[in-house]
C-alpha positions, 0 to 999 in steps of 0.5 A: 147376250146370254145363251138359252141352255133350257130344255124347253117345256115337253122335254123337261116335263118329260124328264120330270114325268120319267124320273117320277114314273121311275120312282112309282115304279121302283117303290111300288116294287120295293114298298110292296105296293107303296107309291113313293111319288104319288102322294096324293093318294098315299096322303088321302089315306093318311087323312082318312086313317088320322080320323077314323083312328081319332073317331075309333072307327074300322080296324084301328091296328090296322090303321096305325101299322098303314100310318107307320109305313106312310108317315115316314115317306110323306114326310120324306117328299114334303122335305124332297120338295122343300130341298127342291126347291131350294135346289132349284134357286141354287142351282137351277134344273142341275138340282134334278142331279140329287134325285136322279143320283138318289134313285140310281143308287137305290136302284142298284140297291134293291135285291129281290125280296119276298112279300111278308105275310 
């Protein structure tokens, strides 16, 4: 007989519902206004920048500098999924290590900063 050691559904749900505000919260902060785990609305406006940059429409720099910001941390979560999953095959709910090592240490990591013009 093996020995249940899972958290159940609210506690690990919980767990993944702090560790994702935790991540909005210090990338809102440090981004200067980018969400890092909410990436619904971040690839929403990938989307609609791609084709109104495609079709010229609206303030095309403007657009491109947005995309600049946005592509690289999209991708970011695409492979963060990818390794997570991956993760959890492995090693189970232990690959949830990886990330909460990863945003300590950017936590302890983020200096006070001013937002650019």
């Amino acid at each position: 007989m093996t020995k249940d050691t899972s958290l159940g559904p609210v506690p690990t749900m919980s767990l993944l519902a702090f560790t994702s505000g935790f991540v909005d919260s210090l990338s809102f902060i440090a981004l200067f206004g980018l969400f890092a785990a909410h990436v619904t609305g971040n690839m929403i406006q990938v989307i609609v920048d791609m084709v109104d940059i495609v079709q010229g429409h609206g303030p095309l720099e403007a657009k491109r500098a947005r995309l600049k910001r946005l592509g690289p941390m999209l991708l970011a979560f695409i492979a963060g999924t990818l390794m997570g999953a991956v993760g959890y095959i492995a090693v189970g709910f232990y690959s949830l290590l990886v990330p909460i090592v990863a945003v300590v240490g950017l936590a302890m990591r983020v200096r006070p900063h001013t937002v650019p013009a």
